[in-house]
C-alpha positions as CSV (number, residue, x, y, z in Angstrom):
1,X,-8.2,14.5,31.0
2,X,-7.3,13.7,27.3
3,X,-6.2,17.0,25.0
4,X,-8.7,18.3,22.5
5,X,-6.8,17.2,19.0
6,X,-7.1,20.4,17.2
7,X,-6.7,19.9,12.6
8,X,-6.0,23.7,11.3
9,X,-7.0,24.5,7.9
10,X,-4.7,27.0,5.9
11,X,-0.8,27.6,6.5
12,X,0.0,31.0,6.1
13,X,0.3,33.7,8.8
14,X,-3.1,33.4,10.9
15,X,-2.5,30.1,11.2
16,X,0.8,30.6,12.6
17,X,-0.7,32.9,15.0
18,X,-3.1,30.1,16.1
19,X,-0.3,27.5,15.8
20,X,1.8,29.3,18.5
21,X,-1.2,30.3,20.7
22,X,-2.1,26.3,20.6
23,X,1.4,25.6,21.9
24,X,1.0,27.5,25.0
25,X,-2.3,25.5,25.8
26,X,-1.8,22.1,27.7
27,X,-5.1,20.9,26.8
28,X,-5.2,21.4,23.7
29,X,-2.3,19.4,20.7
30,X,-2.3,20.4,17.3
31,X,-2.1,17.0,15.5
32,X,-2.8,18.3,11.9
33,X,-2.7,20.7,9.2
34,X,-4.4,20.8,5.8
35,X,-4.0,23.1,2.6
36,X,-4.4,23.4,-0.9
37,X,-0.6,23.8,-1.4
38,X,1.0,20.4,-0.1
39,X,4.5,21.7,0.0
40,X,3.2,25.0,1.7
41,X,1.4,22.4,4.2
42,X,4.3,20.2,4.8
43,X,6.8,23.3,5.3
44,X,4.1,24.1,8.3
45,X,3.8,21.0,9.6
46,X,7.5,20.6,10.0
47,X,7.6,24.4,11.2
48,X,5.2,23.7,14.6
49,X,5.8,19.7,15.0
50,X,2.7,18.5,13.5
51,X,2.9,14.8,12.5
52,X,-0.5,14.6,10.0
53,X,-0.5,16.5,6.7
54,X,-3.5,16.4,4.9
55,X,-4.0,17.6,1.0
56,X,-7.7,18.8,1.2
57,X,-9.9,20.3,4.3
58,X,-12.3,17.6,3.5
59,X,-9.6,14.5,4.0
60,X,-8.9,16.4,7.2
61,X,-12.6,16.4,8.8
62,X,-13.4,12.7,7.8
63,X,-10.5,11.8,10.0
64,X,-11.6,10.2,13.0
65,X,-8.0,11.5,15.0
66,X,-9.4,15.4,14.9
67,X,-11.8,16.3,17.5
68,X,-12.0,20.4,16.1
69,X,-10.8,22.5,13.3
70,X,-9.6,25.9,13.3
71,X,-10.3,28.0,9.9
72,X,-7.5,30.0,9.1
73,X,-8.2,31.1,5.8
């Protein structure tokens, strides 16, 4: 079975919250993060292992690698 590829929009503390709960899931890898502050973004990424930064929401859903998003804003 292949693991839903989960993008989460925002990067403050929700999505922390979310981004831990995620980790505890084995069928489920959080592959990407998006956020209006890039550097607040990237700090995130780097914080929970996730490899795809994006600069805008929208970027983030025309990406064919995410199969859901999480609001966390």
């Amino acid at each position: 079975m292949s693991k839903l590829r989960l993008g989460i929009v925002g990067s403050g503390m929700i999505a922390c919250v979310i981004a831990n709960a995620v980790k505890q899931v084995e069928s489920i890898e959080l592959i990407a993060v998006a956020s209006r502050r890039p550097i607040s973004a990237k700090t995130f990424a780097d914080e929970h292992g996730i490899h795809q930064v994006f600069d805008t929401w929208q970027e983030m859903l025309a990406s064919e690698a995410i199969d859901a998003v999480y609001v966390a804003t």
